[in-house]
C-alpha positions in Angstrom: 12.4 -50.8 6.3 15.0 -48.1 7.2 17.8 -47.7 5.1 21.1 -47.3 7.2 23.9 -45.6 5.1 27.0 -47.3 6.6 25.0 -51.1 7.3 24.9 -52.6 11.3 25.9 -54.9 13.5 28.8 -56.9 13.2 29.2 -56.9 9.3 29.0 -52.7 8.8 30.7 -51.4 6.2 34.9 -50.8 6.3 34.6 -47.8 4.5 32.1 -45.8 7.6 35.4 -44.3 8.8 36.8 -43.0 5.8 33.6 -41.7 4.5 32.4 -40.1 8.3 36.0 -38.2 7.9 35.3 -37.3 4.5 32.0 -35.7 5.2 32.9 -33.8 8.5 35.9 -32.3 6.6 34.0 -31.6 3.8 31.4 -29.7 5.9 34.8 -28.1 7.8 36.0 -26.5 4.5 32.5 -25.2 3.6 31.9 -23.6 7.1 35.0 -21.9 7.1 34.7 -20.5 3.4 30.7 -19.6 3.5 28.2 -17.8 6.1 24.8 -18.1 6.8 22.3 -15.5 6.8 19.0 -15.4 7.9 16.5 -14.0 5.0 14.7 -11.5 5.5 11.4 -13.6 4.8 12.7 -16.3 7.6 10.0 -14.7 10.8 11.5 -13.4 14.0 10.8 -14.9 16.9 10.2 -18.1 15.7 7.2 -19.9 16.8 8.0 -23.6 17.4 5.6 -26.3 17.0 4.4 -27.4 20.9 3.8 -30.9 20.5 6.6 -31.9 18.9 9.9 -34.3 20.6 12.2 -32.0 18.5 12.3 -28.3 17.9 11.0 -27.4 14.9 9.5 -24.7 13.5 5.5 -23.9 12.1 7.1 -21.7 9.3 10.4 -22.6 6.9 13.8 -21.4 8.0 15.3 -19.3 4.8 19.1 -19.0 5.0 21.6 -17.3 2.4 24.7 -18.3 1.3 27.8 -15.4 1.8 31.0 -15.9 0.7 33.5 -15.2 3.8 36.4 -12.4 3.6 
């Protein structure tokens, strides 16, 4: 089985609204205070994986946290 967050069909749940706005505005807040860097161990180019539907990479993506001025 696949567990759905919000439920589907006709009885999903009455909260998916409020908690859909919750999260993008939560995410909002944190993009505007914090930056993303790439690490200096994260490889440049990156080489994707070729038989793959989505682009992902062979090798981990590292990212740092910086506060924004």
């Amino acid at each position: 089985y696949t567990y759905q967050a919000f439920g589907a069909g006709p009885r999903n749940c009455v909260g998916q609204r409020m908690g859909m706005l919750q999260t993008k505005a939560t995410l909002a807040c944190l993009l505007q205070k914090i930056k993303f860097q790439r690490c200096s161990e994260t490889q440049v180019p990156l080489k994707l994986q070729t038989r793959s539907l989505a682009l992902q990479s062979t090798e981990p993506v590292k990212l740092g946290c910086v506060p924004r001025v």
